[in-house]
MIKOLLO-805144 format. One line per 10 residues: number of its first residue (from 1); their letters; for each residue x negated, y negated, z of C-alpha. Coordinates in Angstrom, 1 decimal. Last residue first. Layout:
REM residues N
NUM = a = X,Y,Z; ...
***
This chain:
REM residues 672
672 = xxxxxxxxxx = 15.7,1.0,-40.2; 15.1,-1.5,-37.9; 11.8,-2.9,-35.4; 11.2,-5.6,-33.1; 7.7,-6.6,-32.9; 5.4,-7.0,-29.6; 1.6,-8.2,-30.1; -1.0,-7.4,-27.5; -4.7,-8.9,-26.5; -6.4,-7.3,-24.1
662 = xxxxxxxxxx = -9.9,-7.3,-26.0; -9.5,-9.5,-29.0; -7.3,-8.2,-32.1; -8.7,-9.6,-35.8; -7.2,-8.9,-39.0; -3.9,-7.2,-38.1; -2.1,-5.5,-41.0; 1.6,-4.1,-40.7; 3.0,-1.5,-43.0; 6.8,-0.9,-43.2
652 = xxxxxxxxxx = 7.7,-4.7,-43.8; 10.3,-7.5,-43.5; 9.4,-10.7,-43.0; 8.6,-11.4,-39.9; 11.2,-14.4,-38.1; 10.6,-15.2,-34.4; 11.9,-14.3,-31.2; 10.9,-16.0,-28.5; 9.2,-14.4,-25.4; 9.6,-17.0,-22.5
642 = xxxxxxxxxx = 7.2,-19.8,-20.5; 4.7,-20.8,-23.5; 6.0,-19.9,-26.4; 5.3,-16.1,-26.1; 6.0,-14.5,-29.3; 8.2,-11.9,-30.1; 8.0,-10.7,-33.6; 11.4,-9.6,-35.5; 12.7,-7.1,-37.8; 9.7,-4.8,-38.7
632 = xxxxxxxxxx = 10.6,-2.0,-40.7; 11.3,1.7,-39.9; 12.3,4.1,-42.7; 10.2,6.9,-41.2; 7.1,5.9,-39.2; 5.3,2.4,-39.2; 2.2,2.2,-41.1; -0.5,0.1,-39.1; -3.4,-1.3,-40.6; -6.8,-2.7,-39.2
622 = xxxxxxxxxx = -8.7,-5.1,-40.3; -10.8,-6.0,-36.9; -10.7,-5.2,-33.6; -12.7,-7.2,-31.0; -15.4,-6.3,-29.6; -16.6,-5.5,-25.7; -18.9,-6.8,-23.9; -20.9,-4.3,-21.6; -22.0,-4.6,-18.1; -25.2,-2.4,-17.0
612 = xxxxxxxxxx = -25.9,0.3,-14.7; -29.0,2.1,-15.1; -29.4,5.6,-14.5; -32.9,7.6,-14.3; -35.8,9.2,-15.8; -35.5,9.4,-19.5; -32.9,6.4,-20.1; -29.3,7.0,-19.0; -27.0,3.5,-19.1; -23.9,3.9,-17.2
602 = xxxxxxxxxx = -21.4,1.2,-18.4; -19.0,-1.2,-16.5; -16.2,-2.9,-18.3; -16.3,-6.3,-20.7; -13.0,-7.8,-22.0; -11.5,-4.6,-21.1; -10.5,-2.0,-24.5; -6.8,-2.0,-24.8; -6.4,-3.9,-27.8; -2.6,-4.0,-29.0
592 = xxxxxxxxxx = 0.7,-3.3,-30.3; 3.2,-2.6,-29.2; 6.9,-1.6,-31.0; 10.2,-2.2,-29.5; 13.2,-0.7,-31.9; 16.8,-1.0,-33.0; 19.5,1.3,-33.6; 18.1,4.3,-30.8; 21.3,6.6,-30.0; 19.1,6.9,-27.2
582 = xxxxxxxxxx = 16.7,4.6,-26.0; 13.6,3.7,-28.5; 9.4,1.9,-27.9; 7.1,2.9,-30.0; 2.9,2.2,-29.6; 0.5,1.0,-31.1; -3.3,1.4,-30.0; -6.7,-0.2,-31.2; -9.4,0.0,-28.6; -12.4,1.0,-30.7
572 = xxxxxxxxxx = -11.7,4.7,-29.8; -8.7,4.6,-31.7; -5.0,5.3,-30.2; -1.9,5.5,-32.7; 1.6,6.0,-32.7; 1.9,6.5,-28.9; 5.4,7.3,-27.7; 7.7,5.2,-25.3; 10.9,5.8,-24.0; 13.5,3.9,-23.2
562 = xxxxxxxxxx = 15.0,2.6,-20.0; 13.9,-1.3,-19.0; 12.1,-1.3,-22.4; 15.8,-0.7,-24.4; 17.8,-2.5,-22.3; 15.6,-5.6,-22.8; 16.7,-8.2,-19.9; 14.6,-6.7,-17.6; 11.4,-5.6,-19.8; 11.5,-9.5,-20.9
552 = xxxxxxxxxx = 11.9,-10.9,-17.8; 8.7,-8.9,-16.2; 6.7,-10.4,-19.3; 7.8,-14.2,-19.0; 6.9,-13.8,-15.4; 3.2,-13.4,-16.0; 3.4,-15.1,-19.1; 4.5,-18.1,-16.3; 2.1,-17.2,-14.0; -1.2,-17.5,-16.7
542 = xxxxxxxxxx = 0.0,-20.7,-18.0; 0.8,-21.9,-14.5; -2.2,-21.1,-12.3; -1.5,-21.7,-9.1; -4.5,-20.1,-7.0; -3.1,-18.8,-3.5; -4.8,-19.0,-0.3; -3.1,-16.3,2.1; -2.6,-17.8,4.9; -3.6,-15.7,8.0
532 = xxxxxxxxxx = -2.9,-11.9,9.1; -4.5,-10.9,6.0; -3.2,-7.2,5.0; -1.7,-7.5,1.7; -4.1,-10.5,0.8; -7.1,-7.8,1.5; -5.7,-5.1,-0.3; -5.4,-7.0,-3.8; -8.5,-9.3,-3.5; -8.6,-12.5,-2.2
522 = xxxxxxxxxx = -11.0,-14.9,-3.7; -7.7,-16.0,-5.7; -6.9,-15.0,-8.8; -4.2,-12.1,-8.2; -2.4,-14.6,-5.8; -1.3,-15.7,-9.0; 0.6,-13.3,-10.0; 2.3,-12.5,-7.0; 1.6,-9.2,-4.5; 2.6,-6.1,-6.9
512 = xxxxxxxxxx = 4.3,-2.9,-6.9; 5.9,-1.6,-10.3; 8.9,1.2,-10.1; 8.2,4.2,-12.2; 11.4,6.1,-13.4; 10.1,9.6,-14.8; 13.4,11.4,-15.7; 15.3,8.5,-17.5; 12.7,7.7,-19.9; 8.9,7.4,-20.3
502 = xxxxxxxxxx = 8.6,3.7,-19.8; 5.2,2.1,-21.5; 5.9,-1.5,-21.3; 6.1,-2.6,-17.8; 2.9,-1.1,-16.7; 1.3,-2.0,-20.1; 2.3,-5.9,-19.6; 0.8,-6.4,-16.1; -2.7,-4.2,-17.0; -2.3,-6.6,-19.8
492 = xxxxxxxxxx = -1.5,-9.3,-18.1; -4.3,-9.0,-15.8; -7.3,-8.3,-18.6; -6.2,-11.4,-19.8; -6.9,-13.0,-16.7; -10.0,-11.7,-15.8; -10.0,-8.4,-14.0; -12.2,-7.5,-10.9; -14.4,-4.2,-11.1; -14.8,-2.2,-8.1
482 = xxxxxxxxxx = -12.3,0.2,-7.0; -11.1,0.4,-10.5; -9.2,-1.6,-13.0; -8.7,-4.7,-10.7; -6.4,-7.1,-9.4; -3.6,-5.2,-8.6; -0.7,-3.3,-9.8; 0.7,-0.7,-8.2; 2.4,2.3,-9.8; 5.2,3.4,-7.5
472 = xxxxxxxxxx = 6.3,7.1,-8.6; 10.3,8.2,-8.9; 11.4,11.3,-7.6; 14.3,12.6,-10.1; 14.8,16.5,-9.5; 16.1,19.2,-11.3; 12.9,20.9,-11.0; 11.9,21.3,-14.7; 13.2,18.4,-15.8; 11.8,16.4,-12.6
462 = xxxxxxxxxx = 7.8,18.3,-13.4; 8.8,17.3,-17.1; 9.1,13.7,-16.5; 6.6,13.3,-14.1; 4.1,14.6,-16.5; 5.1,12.3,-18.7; 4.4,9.5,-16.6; 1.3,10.3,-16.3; 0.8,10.9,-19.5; 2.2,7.5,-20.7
452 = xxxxxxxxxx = -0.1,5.9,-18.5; -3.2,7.6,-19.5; -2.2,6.8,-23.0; -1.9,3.3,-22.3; -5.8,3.4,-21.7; -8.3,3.2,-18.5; -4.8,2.3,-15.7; -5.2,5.4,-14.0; -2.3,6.5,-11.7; -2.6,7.4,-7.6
442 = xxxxxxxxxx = 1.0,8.2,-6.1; 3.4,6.5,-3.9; 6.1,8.2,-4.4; 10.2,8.2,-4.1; 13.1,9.9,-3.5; 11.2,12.5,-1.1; 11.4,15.6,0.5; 12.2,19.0,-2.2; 9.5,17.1,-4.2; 7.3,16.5,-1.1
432 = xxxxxxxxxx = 3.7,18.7,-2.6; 5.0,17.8,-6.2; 4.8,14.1,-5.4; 1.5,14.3,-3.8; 0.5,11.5,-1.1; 2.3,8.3,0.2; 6.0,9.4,0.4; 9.0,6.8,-0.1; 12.4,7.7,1.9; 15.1,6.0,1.0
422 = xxxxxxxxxx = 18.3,5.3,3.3; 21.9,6.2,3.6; 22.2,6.4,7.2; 22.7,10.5,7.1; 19.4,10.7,5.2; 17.4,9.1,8.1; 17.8,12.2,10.6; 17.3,14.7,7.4; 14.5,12.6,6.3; 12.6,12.2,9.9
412 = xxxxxxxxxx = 12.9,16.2,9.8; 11.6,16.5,6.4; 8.6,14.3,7.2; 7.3,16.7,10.0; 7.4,19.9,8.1; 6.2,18.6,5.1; 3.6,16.7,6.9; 2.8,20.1,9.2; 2.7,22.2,6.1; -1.4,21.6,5.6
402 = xxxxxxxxxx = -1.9,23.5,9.0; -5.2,22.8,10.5; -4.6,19.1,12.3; -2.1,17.5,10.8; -0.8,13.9,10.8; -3.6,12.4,8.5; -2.3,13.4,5.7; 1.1,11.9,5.5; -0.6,8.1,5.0; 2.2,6.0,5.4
392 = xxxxxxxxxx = 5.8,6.8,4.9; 7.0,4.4,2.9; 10.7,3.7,4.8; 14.0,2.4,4.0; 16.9,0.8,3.1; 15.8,-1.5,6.6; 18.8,-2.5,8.4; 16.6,-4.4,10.8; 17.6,-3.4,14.3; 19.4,0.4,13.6
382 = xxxxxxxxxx = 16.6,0.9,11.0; 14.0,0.3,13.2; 15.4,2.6,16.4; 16.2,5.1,13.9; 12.4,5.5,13.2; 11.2,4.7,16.4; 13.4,7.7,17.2; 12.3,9.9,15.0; 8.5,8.6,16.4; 9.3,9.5,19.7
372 = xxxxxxxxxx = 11.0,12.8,18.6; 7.8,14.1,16.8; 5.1,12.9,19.7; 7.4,15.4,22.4; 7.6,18.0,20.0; 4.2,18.3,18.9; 4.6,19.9,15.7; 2.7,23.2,15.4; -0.5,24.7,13.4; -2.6,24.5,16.4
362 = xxxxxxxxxx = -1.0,21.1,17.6; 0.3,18.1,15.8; 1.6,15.2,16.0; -0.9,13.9,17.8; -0.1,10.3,16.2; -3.5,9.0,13.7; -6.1,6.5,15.5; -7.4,4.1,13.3; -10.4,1.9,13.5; -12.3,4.8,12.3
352 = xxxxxxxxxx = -10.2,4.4,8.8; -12.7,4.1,5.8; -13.4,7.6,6.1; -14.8,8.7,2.3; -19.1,8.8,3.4; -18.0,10.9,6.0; -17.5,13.8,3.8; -19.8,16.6,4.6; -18.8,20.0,3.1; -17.7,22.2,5.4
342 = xxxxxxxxxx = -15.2,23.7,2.9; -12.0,22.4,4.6; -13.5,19.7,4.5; -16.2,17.3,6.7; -16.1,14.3,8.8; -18.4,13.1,10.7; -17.6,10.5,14.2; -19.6,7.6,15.3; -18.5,6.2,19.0; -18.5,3.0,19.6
332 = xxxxxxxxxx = -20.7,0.6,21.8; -21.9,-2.1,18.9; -26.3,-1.5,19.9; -25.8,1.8,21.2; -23.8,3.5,18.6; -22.9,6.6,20.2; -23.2,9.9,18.2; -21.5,12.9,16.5; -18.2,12.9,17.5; -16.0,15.8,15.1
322 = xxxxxxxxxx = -13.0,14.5,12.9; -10.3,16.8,12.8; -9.1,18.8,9.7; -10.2,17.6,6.2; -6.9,17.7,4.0; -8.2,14.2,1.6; -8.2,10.7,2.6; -10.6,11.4,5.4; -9.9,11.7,9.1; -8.6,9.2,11.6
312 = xxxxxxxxxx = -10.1,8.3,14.6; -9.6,10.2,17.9; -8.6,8.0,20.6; -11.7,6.6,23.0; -11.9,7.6,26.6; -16.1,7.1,27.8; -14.8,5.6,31.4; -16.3,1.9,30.3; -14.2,2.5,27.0; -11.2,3.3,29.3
302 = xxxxxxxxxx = -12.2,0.0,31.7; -12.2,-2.6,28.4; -9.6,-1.0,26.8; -7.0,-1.4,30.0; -8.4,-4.9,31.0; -7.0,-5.7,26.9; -3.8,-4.2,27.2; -3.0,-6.2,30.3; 1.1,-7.0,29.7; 2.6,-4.3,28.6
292 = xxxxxxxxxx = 6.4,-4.7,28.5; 7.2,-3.5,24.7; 4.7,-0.6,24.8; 6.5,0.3,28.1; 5.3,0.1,31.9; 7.3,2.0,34.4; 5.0,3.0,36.9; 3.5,-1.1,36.8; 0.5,-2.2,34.8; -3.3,-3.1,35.8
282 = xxxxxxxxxx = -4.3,0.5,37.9; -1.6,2.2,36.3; -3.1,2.4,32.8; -6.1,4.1,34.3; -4.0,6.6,36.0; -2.6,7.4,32.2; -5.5,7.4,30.8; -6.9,10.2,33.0; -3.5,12.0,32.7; -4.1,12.1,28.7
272 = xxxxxxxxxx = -7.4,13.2,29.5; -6.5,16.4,31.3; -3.8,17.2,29.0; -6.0,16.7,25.8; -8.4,19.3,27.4; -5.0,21.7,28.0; -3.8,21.0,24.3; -7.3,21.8,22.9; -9.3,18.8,21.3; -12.1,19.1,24.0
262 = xxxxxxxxxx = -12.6,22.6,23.0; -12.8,21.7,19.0; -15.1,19.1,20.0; -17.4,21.2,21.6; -17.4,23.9,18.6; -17.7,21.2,16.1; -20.6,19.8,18.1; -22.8,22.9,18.5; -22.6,23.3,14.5; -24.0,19.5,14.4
252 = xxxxxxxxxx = -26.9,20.4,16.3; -27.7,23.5,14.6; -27.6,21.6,11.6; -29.3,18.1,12.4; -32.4,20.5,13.9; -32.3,22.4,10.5; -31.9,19.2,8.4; -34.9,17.6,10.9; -37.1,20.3,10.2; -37.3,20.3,6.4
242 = xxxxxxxxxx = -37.5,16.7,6.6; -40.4,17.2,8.6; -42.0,19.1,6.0; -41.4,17.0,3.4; -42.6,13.5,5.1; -39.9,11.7,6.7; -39.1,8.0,6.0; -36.4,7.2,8.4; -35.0,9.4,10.5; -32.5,7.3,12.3
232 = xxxxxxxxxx = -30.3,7.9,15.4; -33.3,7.2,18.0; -32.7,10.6,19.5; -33.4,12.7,16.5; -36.8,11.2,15.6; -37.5,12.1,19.2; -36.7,15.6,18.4; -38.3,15.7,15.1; -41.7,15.3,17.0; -40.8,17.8,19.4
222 = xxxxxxxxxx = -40.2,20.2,16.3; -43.8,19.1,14.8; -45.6,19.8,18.3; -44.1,23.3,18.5; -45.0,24.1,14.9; -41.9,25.9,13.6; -40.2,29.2,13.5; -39.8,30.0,16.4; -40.3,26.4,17.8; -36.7,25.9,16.3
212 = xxxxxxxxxx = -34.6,28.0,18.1; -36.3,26.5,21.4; -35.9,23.1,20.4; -32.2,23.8,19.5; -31.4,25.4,23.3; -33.2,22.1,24.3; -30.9,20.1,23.0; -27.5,21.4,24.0; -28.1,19.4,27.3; -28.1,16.6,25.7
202 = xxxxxxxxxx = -25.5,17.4,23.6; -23.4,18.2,27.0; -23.5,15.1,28.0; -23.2,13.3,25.3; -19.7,14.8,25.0; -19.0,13.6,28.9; -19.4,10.0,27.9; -17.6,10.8,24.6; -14.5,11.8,26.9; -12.1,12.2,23.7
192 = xxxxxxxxxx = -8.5,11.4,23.3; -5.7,12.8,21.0; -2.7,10.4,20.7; 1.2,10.3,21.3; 0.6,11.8,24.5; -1.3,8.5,25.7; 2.2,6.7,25.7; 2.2,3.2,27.5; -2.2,3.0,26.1; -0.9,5.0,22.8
182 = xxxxxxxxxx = 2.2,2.7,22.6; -0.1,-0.4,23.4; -2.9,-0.1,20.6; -5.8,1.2,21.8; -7.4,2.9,18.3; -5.6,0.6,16.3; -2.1,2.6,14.5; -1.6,5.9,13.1; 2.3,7.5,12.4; 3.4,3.7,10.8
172 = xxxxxxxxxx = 6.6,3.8,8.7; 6.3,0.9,6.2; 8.6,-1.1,4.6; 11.7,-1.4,2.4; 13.8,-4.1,1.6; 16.2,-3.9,-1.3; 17.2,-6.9,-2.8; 20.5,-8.1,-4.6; 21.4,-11.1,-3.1; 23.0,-10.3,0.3
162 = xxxxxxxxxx = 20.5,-7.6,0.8; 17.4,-10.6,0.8; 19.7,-12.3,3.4; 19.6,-9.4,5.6; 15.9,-8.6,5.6; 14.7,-12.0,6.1; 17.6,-12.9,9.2; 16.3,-9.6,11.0; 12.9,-10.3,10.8; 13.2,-14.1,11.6
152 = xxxxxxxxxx = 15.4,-12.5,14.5; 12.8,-10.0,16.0; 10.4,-12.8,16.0; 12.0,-15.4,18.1; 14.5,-17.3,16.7; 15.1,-21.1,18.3; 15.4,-22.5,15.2; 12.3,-25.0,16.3; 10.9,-22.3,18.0; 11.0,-20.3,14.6
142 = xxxxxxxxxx = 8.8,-16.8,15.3; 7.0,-15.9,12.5; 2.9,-16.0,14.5; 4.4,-14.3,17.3; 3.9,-11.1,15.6; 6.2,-8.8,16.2; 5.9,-6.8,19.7; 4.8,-3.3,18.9; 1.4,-3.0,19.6; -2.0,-3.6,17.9
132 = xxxxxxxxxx = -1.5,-2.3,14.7; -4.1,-2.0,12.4; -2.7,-1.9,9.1; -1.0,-5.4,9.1; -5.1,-6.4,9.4; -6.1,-9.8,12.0; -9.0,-7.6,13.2; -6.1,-5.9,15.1; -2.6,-6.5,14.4; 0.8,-8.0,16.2
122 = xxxxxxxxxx = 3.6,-6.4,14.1; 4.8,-7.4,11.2; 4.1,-4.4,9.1; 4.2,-4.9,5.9; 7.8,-5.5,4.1; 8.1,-4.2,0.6; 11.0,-6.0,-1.6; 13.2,-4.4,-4.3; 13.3,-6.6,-7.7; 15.4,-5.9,-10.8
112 = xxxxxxxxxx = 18.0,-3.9,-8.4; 21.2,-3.9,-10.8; 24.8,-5.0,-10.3; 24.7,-8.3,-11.7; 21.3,-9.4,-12.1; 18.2,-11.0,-10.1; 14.4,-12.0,-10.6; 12.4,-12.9,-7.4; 11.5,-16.4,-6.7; 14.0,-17.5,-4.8
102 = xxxxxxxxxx = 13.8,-14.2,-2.3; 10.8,-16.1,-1.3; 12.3,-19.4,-0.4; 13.8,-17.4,2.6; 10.8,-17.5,4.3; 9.4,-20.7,3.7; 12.9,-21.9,4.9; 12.1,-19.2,8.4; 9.8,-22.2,9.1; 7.0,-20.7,11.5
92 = xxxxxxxxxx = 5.7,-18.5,7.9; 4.0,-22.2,7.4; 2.4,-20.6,4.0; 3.0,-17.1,4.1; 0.4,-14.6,5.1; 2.7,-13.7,8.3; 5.0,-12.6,6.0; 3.1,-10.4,3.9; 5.3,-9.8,1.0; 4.6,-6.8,-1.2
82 = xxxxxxxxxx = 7.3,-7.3,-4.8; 8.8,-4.1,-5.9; 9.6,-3.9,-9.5; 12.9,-2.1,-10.1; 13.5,1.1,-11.6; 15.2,2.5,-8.8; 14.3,1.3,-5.6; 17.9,1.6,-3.9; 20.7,-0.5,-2.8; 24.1,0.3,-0.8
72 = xxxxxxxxxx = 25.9,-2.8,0.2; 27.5,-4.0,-2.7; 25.8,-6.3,-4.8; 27.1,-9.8,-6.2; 25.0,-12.1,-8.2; 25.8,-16.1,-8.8; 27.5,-16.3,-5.0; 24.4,-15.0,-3.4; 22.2,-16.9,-6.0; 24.2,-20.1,-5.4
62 = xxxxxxxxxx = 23.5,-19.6,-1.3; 19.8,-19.8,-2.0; 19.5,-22.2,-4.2; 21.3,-24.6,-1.5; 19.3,-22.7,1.2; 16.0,-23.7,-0.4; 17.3,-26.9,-1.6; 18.3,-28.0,2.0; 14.2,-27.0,3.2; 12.8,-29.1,0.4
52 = xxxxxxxxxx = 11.4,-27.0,-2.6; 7.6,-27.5,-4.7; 7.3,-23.9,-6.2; 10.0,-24.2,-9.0; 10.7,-20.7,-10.8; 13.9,-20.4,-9.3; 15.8,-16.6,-9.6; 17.7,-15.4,-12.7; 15.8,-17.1,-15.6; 18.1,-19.0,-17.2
42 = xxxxxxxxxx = 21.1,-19.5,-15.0; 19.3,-19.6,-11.7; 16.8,-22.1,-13.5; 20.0,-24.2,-14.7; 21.4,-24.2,-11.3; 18.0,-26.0,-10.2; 18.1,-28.2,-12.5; 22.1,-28.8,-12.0; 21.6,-29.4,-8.4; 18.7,-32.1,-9.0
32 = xxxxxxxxxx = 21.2,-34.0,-11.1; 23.6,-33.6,-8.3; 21.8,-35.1,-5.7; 20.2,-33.1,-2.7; 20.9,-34.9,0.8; 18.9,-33.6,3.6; 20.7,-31.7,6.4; 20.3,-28.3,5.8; 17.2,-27.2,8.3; 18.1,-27.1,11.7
22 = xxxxxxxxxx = 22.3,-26.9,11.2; 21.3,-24.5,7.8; 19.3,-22.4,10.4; 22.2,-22.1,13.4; 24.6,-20.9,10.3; 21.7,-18.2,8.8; 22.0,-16.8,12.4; 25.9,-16.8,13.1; 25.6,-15.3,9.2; 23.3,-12.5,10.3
12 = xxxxxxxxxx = 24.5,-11.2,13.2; 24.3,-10.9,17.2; 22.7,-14.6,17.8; 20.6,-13.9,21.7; 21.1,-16.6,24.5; 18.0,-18.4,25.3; 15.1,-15.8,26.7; 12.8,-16.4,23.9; 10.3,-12.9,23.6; 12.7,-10.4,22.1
2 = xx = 11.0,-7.2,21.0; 13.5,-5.0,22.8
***
């Protein structure tokens, strides 16, 4: 399975990581060059140098292994969680550039600092890791001239990240691309529609709506809607043609949702399924796999000449099924509408029509047959990589009416996966999969600290209250919102206020990010996730190394890595402090700093309408902070450059700040 070379298979790790150092360990490295790199181990925890030869990638390599020992059982905890793409790594077909990736990741004795998520490395559609094709690994990773196919490099990745100190999760796909290979091996595992034989009928529909209409309307102005209709576009309409076309557009679209809704029924879906499945067997033979498929692409090509597409997926909300609603002629695809549970129209949120969701579900019931494939995918993955677990992607879209199916689903998977000692992280509600999931992928605001404290703090009570202790991801990206890019200081702020604002031991929130300065490139965060290409980074070191300086600061301090922190103040003008303790507290972190943006987005609202401008934001100016009780500042820590350094204050209970820029922070440690 997955195996594409046909030379004799290497069964573990080390006989693999052996054959590599024989391929790739054979240049001499001096010993001056070995104590710079052991002083960077030594220092920092992990190499900070980018330029490496292949021997001192596996000679910094084994020295972490023996620096920092780990059993075998590791978990997400607190620990930052680095995205690696690793077909988006720079000559990804030397597993050297590989491995030079767990260099760069911060280690300690005993603790998880930073857990690694693995996209999917399977071959992809429109070059995206979340459209996947099929399940053979991309062949874009495999190491011809380490003679390790793809399954291997995999393998080799995830086992020497374990053996120092790194967790490796990744995802756990229920939707793929719409005629990807285990749906064209497996049609079960999706729904299909016949949008040839859905036009059809529409057409036919029409007249029924024309002669509804002409009872209430002009008979010349309803015909003239219905040509409108048929070209897809209404243009321009004068009022009372509007009028018209919304009525003709509603009984039209009412006719649909009952058609689909036929078409989606288990014996319909039966029917079609067999369709595909004779259509497969025209190009492949009886006992053609996913794996073994060889004419994927003649399959596609004759199923969308047949009118058999897969059902998209829905919204990003509880919606139901999608419902067809047109053929685009000029592209050939079919154009679906969405709406919720309340009818409203939501179309305008579906960024997924490329995806095709499992049929895992079935008037309120889990489709047995599409549930134990995937369990066993599931097993299947963890048996070959020794994964320490999944995120399980996008929960819900694997329903059709009944909002319990993903509970109902994912708890299974999680009592099969539980018994291997693995982690389950949940995309979608934390309190929905509390009794579920370890861990969450959840949506946070980033606007003030306070939001983030608040957040955090609600996690904190919901776990008190439940005995529970999920964990969410926050992710950090490249932007505040889903629009806006962020300049560098905006970055390490956004960087710094994730890693300084920890609500204590009952709402742990790991941090997931791509690299600092792949945050700068013309790539933004999604986009450099998902590439199947090189991703074009932008080395900027003054920005990377305060970048790194700040993550080693929260690991090394006990009392940032697990206190608790509590907003002092918070002025409109962007001026907020905040404290920092961990029980029995002796000593201190406070923050201080300028939240406001360097400039943000504003909505301007003159007498008739809304303009959108960009505002700059000011600096603060003479402002004073009085610390609480009998504190007073010890230290400051200052960022020389490449680390946080402390540096003499004298001693004081009330603090003055002439002038604080947009972003900018200040970190004291405090006494009583």
């Amino acid at each position: 399975m997955f195996s594409f070379f046909k030379t004799k298979k290497i069964k573990t790790i080390d006989e693999i990581y052996e054959k590599i150092k024989t391929v790739y360990g054979n240049e001499e490295i001096s010993e001056e060059r070995k104590s710079e790199l052991n002083l960077q181990l030594e220092k920092f925890g992990y190499i900070r140098e980018r330029e490496l030869t292949n021997s001192e990638v596996l000679y910094c390599f084994e020295k972490k292994c023996e620096k920092f020992n780990f059993g075998s059982s590791l978990n997400v905890g607190n620990s930052e969680i680095k995205e690696i793409n690793l077909t988006g790594i720079e000559n990804c077909d030397n597993i050297c550039n590989l491995i030079k990736e767990l260099l760069y990741l911060p280690t300690k004795n005993g603790e998880v600092l930073t857990s690694i998520f693995l996209t999917p490395f399977y071959i992809r559609d429109f070059d995206c890791s979340y459209y996947i094709k099929g399940l053979k690994i991309s062949p874009k990773i495999e190491d011809k001239l380490a003679e390790l196919d793809g399954e291997s490099v995999v393998r080799v990745f995830v086992g020497l990240a374990k053996k120092c100190g790194h967790a490796v999760f990744t995802d756990f796909m229920t939707r793929f691309a719409r005629y990807s290979e285990p749906f064209l091996a497996k049609p079960y595992l999706a729904r299909w529609i016949d949008v040839k034989y859905a036009e059809e009928k529409i057409n036919s529909y029409i007249p029924n709506v024309v002669e509804e209409l002409e009872k209430t309307y002009d008979k010349d102005d309803v015909e003239i809607v219905k040509n409108i209709y048929g070209q897809s576009s209404k243009g321009c309409l004068s009022e009372d043609y509007a009028k018209i076309y919304e009525v003709f557009k509603y009984h039209l679209i009412e006719y649909k949702k009952k058609l689909c809704k036929e078409m989606y029924s288990k014996e319909n879906q039966i029917k079609l399924q067999k369709r595909v499945q004779k259509i497969v067997l025209e190009f492949e033979k009886k006992d053609v796999d996913e794996y073994t498929m060889q004419n994927a692409q003649k399959i596609t090509e004759k199923l969308i000449q047949e009118g058999l597409w897969t059902l998209p997926c829905g919204a990003y909300k509880e919606d139901g099924l999608p419902i067809f609603d047109y053929m685009n002629s000029e592209e050939n695809y079919p154009v679906f509408k969405h709406f919720d549970k309340d009818g409203n129209n939501i179309s305008e949120l579906v960024k997924n029509d490329f995806q095709a969701p499992a049929y895992l579900s079935e008037n309120g019931y889990l489709n047995e047959k599409v549930e134990k494939y995937f369990i066993d995918f599931a097993v299947k993955q963890k048996e070959t990589f020794n994964f320490d677990g999944f995120k399980i992607d996008y929960v819900k879209h694997i329903f059709d009416e009944d909002k319990e199916i993903p509970k109902e689903f994912v708890k299974k998977l999680v009592e099969t996966l539980k018994k291997k000692n693995f982690t389950i992280l949940i995309d979608g509600d934390y309190k929905k999969f509390k009794d579920i999931a370890d861990v969450v992928f959840d949506t946070l605001n980033y606007d003030c600290p306070q939001t983030i404290l608040s957040n955090s703090g609600n996690l904190a009570n919901f776990n008190t209250e439940v005995g529970k202790s999920i964990s969410i991801i926050r992710t950090y990206n490249n932007r505040f919102d889903l629009t806006a890019g962020l300049e560098k200081k905006e970055a390490l702020f956004k960087w710094f206020c994730l890693h300084f604002l920890p609500a204590g031991k009952n709402a742990l929130c790991p941090i997931l990010f791509t690299d600092g300065d792949e945050t700068f490139t013309e790539y933004e965060f999604s986009k450099s996730l998902g590439e199947d290409e090189k991703i074009a980074k932008n080395y900027d070191d003054e920005f990377l190394n305060e970048f790194r300086a700040i993550s080693d600061f929260r690991n090394k301090s006990d009392i940032v890595r697990n206190g608790e922190a509590v907003i002092i103040t918070e002025d409109d003008d962007g001026f907020v402090s905040w404290l920092i303790s961990k029980e029995p507290a002796k000593e201190y972190i406070l923050a201080v700093a300028n939240y406001k943006p360097i400039r943000e987005n504003i909505i301007l609202q003159d007498s008739e309408e809304k303009i959108e401008t960009i505002k700059e934001n000011d600096a603060v100016v003479n402002k004073m902070l009085h610390l609480p009780g009998e504190l007073k500042v010890s230290k400051e820590y200052v960022f020389d450059g490449e680390s946080f350094i402390e540096k003499d204050f004298e001693q004081t209970d009330l603090l003055e700040f002439e002038v604080l820029n947009p972003c900018e922070y200040r970190v004291f440690l405090l006494k009583r």
